[in-house]
C-alpha positions as CSV (number, residue, x, y, z in Angstrom):
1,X,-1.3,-19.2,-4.9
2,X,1.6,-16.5,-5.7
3,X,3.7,-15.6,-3.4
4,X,2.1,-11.9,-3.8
5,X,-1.2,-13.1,-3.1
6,X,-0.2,-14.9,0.0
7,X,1.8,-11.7,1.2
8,X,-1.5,-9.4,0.4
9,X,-3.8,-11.6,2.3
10,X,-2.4,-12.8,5.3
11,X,0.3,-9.4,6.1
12,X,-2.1,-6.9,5.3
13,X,-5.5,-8.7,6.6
14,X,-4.1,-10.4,9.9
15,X,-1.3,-7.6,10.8
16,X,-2.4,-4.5,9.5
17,X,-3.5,-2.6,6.4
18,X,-2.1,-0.8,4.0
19,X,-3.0,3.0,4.8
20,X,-1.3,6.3,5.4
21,X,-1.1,5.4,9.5
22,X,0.9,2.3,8.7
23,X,3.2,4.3,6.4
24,X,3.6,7.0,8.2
25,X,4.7,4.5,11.5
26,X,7.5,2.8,8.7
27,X,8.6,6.1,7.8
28,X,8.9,7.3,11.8
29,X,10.8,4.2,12.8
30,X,12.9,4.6,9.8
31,X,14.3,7.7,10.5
32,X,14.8,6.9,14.4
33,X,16.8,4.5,13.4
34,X,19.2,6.9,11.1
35,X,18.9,9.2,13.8
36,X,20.7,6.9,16.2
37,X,23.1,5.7,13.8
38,X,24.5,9.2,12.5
39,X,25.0,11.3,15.6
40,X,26.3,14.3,13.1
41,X,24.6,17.7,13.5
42,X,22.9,19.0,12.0
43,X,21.1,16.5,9.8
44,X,18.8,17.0,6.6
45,X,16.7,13.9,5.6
46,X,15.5,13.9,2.1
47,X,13.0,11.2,1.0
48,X,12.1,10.8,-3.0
49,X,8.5,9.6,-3.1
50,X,6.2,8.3,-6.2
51,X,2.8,10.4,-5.8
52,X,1.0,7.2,-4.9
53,X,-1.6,9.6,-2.2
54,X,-2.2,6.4,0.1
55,X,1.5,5.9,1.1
56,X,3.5,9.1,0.2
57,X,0.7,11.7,-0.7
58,X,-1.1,12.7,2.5
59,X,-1.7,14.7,5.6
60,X,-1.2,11.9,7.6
61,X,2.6,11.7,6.6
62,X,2.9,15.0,5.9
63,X,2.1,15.7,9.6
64,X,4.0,13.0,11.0
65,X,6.8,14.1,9.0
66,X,6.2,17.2,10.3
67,X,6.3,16.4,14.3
68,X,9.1,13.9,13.6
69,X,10.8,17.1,12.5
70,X,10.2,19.6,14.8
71,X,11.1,17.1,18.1
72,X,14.3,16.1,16.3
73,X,15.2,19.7,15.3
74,X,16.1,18.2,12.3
75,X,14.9,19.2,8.4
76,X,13.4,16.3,6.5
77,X,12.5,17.4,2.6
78,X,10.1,15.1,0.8
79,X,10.4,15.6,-3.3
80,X,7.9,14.1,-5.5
81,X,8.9,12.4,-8.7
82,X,7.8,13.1,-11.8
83,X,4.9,10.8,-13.4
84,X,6.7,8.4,-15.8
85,X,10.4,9.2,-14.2
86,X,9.8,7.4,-10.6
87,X,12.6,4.8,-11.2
88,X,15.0,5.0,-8.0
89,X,17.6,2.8,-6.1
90,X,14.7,0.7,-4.1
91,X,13.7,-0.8,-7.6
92,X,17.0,-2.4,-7.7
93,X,16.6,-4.0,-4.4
94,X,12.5,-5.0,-5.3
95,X,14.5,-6.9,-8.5
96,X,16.8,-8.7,-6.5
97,X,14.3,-10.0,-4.1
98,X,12.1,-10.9,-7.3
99,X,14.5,-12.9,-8.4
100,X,15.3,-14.6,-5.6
101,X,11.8,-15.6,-4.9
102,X,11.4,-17.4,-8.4
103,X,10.7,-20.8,-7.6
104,X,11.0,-20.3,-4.0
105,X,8.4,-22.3,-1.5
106,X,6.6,-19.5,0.5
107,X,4.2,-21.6,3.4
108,X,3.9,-18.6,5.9
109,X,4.9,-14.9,6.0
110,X,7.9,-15.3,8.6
111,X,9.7,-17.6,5.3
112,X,10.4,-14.0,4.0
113,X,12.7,-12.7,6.2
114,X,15.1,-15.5,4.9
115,X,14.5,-15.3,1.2
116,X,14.5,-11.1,1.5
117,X,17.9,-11.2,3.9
118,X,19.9,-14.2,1.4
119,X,18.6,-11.8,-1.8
120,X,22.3,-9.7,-1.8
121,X,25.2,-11.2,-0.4
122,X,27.5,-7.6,-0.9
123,X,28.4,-5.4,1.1
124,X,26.0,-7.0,3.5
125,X,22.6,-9.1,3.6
126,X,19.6,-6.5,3.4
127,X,18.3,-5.4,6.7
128,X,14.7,-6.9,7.4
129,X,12.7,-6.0,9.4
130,X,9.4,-8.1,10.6
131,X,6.0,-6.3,11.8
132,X,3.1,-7.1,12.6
133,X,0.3,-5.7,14.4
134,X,2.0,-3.6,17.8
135,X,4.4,-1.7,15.1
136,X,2.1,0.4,14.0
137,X,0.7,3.8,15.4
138,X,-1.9,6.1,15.7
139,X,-1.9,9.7,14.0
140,X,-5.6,10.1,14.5
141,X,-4.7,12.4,17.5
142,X,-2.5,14.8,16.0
143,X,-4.1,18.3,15.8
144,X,-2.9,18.3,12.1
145,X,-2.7,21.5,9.8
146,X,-4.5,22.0,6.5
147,X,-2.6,20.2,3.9
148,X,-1.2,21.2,0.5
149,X,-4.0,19.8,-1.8
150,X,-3.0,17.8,-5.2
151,X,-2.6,21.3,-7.0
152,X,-0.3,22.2,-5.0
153,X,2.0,19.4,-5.3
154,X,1.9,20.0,-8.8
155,X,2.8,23.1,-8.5
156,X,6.1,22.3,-6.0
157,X,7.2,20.0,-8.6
158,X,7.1,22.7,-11.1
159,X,8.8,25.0,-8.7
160,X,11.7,22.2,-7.9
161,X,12.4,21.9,-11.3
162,X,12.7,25.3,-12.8
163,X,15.0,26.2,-9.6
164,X,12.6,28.4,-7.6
165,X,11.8,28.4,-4.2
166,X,8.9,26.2,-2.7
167,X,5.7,27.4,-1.7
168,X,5.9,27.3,2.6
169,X,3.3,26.6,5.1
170,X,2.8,30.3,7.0
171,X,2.1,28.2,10.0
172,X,1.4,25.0,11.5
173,X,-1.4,23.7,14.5
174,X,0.7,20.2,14.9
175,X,1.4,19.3,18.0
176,X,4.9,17.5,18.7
177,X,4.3,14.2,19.9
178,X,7.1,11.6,20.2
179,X,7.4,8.4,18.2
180,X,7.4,6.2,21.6
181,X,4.6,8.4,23.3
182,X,2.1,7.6,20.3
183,X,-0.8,4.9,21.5
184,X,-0.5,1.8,19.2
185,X,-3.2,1.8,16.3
186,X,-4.0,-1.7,16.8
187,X,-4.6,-3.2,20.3
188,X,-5.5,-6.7,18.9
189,X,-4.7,-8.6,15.5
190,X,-7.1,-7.3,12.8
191,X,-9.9,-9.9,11.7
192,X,-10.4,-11.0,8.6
193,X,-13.6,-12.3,7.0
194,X,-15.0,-15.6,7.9
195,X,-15.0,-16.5,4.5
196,X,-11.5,-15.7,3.5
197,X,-10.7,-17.5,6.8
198,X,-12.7,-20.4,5.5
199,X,-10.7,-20.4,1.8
200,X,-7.9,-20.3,3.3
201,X,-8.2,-23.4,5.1
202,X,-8.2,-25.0,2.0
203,X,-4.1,-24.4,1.5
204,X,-3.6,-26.8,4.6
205,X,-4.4,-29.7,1.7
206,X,-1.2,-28.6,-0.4
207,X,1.0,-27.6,2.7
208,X,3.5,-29.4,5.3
209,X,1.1,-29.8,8.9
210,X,4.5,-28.3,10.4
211,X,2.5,-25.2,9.1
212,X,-0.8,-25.7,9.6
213,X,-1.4,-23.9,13.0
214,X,-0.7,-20.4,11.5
215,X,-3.6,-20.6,8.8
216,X,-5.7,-22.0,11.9
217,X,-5.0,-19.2,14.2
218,X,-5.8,-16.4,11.8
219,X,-8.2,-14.1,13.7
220,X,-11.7,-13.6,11.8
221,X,-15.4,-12.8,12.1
């Protein structure tokens, strides 16, 4: 099993999924956390996005984005990349880790911190950060506004790069809500199916027992 595999099935199945509400919680906490480290004012966020509609490309985040904004009185600009030109500076850091993952020993999820942290030596160790399933929140509640539709993003892109101004939102229904006053999306560990539970199982044969009590606590059907 590749290390991939392992972090597909037991991250996203036992701790959470990989849709916009999860995304949109990583992109909240993120930019608390800039928040409390810069204190200068004002402060423009700008986040450089592939179009990939479950993580970057959707009301959700848009709206969350949105709220995140308008309690921190803050502006947050999201650009788009162009299709075939969405190399950026995280790619670099995905490399590294790759790297330091070949031939690397991966028995539960937690081993990652480690092997991510150890990947860069300078300046500094990369900042991890574990979650699992009380990170993330619920948007469900927002009283969200009618989002731009894939046209439209075409059309900002268009707009960005010939030097015009954006298209703007004449108004907006969303309701500010903080980032600690949201109600957690998940109030136990997700299940996963009784037969990928059962499969599973099977990896205790080529593991250490020292790990054998994660795979056997996995919730499930």
């Amino acid at each position: 099993m590749t290390n991939s595999t392992l972090d597909a099935i037991l991250l996203k199945r036992s701790e959470g999924g990989l849709n916009s509400e999860e995304f949109a919680t990583i992109w909240m906490d993120f930019i608390e956390v800039v928040l409390e480290e810069d204190s200068t004012e004002p402060m423009k966020v700008i986040f450089y996005s592939d179009g990939c509609t479950y993580q970057n490309r959707n009301a959700v985040l848009a709206n969350a984005l949105l709220t995140t904004a308008m309690n921190k009185n803050i502006v947050i600009e999201q650009k788009f990349l162009e299709v075939g030109h969405t190399q950026m500076e995280a790619d670099s850091m995905h490399s590294t880790i790759e790297r330091t993952l070949k031939n690397k020993d991966v028995h539960v999820p937690a081993e990652y911190i480690s092997i991510c942290r150890s990947a860069r030596k300078k300046p500094r160790p990369y900042e991890v950060k574990y979650l699992n399933y009380k990170f993330f929140k619920k948007f469900s509640e927002f009283n969200f506004s009618k989002p731009f539709g894939l046209a439209d993003l075409k059309e900002m892109l268009r707009f960005r790069y010939s030097g015009s101004s954006l298209p703007q939102r004449k108004s907006s229904s969303v309701t500010p809500v903080s980032f600690t006053g949201l109600q957690n999306l998940y109030s136990d560990r997700p299940k996963i199916c009784a037969k990928k539970f059962e499969d599973l199982q099977y990896l205790k044969n080529t593991l250490p027992k020292d790990y054998h009590s994660y795979y056997v606590s996995l919730p499930h059907d």
